[in-house]
N, C-alpha and C positions, 0 to 999 in steps of 0.2 A: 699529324696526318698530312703526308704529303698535299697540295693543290695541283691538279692534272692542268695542264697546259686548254686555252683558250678551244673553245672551236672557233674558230674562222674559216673563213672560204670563199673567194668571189668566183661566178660563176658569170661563163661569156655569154654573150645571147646564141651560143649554138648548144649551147645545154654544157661545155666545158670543164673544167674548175682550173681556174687560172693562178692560184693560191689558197695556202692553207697554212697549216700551222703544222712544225715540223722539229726534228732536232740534225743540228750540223755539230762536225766538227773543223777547225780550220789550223795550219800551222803555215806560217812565213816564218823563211831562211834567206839571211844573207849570205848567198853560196851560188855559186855558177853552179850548172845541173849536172855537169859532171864530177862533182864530187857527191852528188846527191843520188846517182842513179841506180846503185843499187839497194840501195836504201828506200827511196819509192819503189821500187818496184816489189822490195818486201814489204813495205806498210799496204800495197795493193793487196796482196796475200794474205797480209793478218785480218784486212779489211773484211772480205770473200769469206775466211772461216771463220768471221764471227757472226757474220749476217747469213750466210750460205751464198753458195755458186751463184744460183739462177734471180738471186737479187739484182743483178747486174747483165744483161740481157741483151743489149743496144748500143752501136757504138756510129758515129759518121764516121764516112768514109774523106776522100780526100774531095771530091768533090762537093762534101755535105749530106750524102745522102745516108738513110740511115738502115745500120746491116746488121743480121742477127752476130751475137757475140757467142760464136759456139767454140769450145774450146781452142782451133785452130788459131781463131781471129787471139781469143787471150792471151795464147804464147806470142804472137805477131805483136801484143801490145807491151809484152815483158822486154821483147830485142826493141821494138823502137824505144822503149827507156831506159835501156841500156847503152843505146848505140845512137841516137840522135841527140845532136848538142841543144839543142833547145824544144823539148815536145810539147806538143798540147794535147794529153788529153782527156777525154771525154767519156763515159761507158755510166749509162743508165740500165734501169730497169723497166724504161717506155721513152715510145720517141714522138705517139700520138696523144699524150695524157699526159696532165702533170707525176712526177716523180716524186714516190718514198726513196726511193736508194738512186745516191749518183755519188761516183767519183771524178772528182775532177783536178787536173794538175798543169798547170804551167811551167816550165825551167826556164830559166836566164841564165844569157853567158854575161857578167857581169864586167868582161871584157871587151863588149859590143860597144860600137860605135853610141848607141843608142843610151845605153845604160852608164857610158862616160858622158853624157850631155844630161843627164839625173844624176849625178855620182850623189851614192846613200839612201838611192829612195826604193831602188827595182828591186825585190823581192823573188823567190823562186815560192811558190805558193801551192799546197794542197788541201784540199778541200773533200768533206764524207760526210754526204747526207742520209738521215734515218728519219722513220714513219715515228712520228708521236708517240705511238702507241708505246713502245721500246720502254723498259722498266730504268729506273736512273741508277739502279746499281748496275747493271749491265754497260749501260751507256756508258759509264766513267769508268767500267774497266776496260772498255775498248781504248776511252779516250785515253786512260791513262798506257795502254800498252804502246798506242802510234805514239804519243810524249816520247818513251824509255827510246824505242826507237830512231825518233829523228833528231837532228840537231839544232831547234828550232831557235829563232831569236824572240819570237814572241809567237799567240798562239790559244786558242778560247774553244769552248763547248759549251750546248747548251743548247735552250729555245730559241726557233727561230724561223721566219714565215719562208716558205718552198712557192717559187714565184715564177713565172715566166718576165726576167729581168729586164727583158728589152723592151716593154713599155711603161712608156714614163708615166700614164696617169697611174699605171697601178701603182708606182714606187714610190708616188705621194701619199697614195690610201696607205700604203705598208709604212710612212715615216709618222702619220697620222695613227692609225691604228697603235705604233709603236711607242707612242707619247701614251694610253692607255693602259697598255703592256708592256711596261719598259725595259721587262727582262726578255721579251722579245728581240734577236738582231734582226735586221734586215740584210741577207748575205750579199755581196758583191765580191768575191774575191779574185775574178779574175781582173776589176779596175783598180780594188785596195792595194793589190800585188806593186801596180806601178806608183804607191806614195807611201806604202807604211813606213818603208825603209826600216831602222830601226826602233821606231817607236811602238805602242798596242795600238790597236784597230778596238777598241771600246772595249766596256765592260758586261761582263756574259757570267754564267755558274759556273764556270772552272777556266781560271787565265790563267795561263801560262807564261811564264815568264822566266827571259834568259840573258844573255849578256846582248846591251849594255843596261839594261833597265834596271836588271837584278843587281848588279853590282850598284850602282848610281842611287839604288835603294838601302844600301849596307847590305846585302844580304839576304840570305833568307829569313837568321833569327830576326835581324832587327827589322823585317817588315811586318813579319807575326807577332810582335812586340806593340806596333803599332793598331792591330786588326784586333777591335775591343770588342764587335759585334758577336754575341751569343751565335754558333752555330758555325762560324766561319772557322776553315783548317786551312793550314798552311802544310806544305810538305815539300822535301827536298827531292829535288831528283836532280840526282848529282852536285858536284863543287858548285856551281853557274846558273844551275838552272830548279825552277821550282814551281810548282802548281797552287793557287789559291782558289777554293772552292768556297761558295756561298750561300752555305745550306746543303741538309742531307739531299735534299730529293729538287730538281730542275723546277723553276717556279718563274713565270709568265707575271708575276704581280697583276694587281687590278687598280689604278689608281682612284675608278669609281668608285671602289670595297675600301681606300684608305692602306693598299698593300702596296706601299710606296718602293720596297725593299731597301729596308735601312743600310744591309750590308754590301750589298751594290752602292748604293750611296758615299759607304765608309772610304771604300777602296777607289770611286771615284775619284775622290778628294785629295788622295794619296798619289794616284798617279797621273792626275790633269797634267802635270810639265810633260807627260811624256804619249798623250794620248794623240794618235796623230787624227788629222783632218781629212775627209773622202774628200778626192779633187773634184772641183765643181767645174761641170763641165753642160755642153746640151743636152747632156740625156739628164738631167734635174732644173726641168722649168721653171719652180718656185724651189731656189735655194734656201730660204727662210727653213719652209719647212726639213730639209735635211739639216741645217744647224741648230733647230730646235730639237731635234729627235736626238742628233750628238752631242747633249748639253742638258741631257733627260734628268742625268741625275748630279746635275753641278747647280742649274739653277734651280 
């Protein structure tokens, strides 16, 4: 029987809810965004028919502010990712409330002045958030459709806290809380973008994995050869690249209940050389607790 994900929720004293408990899905590519761009701009579309249109509602503008997303504006958002070298964007389902549904996308020209002083690390990065509620077979065939789609180098789904990122006490409660529920991520993807390069961003219910990791692993068979844990699949997609899932249905574990998840654990183990570090920066006041939470299921 599957276990339904945590309720959680911190509420601000204006009556708010500043987090909760959520499922994302997330793919980093090492690729400047124009060779990406219409490729995002269809993974936006399979996104839209799998969730429906009006999930997606809200978009800023160029000065920040935030404007209904009625069909107009979503063609406008199809040519700017088509047609700008580097976009950012953005397009929720609320812009006063926290968010069930957000798309969110960064491109890099990996040609940039900026991205030759990291040469390996800058990522072009997308990101697709869903309300809890969402069934795990649904969820993994959305995640597995954007997979087929993009040309990811690494790449994860699953549970995972929906947060107003930009303050730092809550991101200590969310690395806290996260040591609890350690199938919980904590998303950051638009700062992971500038360190994953090409290593994974942690361990989640379906990781995706491409070149160089996969290869670096032998392969597909010989990673599933390694992966002993009851419940866990391995599957090919494509020569390079391949998804490892960790159980039938999305599981938050309880390390209170002793739901340590062994199979998360397994694949920890397996790919520590290649799991890379969130850069620690000021917006993480006590880094402890972020290396404690990245080390959830090693130590």
């Amino acid at each position: 029987m599957p276990m339904p994900l945590p309720f959680v929720e911190v509420v601000a004293g204006n009556g708010s809810v500043i987090m909760k408990a959520g499922l994302s899905i997330c793919f980093y590519m090492r690729r400047s965004h124009r060779e990406l761009a219409p490729l995002i701009s269809q993974a936006l579309t399979t996104y839209l028919q799998a969730v429906g249109r009006q999930s997606l509602t809200w978009y800023p503008d160029l000065e920040g502010e935030w404007r209904a997303l009625d069909d107009s504006a979503l063609q406008s958002t199809h040519r700017e990712l088509l047609t700008h070298p580097v976009p950012f964007i953005q397009l929720r389902d609320s812009y006063g409330s926290l968010v069930d549904y957000q798309f969110l996308y960064r491109g890099v020209d990996l040609d940039s002045p900026e991205s030759r002083r990291a040469p390996g690390l800058h990522t072009s990065a997308v990101s697709f958030w869903l309300p809890a509620s969402l069934g795990g077979g649904s969820f993994r065939e959305l995640a597995l459709s954007l997979a087929k789609l993009l040309p990811f180098n690494s790449g994860h789904a699953g549970p995972s806290f929906h947060a107003w990122l930009g303050m730092k006490d809550l991101m200590q409660h969310m690395f806290q809380l996260g040591l609890r529920y350690p199938g919980m991520d904590v998303p950051d993807e638009h700062n992971n973008a500038y360190s994953v390069g090409d290593k994974v961003q942690g361990i989640h219910w379906m990781n995706f994995l491409g070149p160089p990791v996969l290869e670096a692993l032998g392969g597909t068979s010989a990673l599933a050869a390694r992966l002993q844990t009851p419940g866990t699949s391995v599957e090919a997609l494509g020569e390079d690249r391949a998804v490892v899932t960790l159980g039938a249905e999305p599981d938050a574990g309880d390390t209170t209940e002793g739901r340590v998840l062994p199979a998360h654990r397994e694949l920890a183990r397996i790919l520590e050389p290649w799991l890379a570090k969130r850069e620690v920066s000021r917006r993480y006041r006590d880094n402890d607790a972020l290396r404690k939470w990245e080390r959830r299921f090693l130590d």
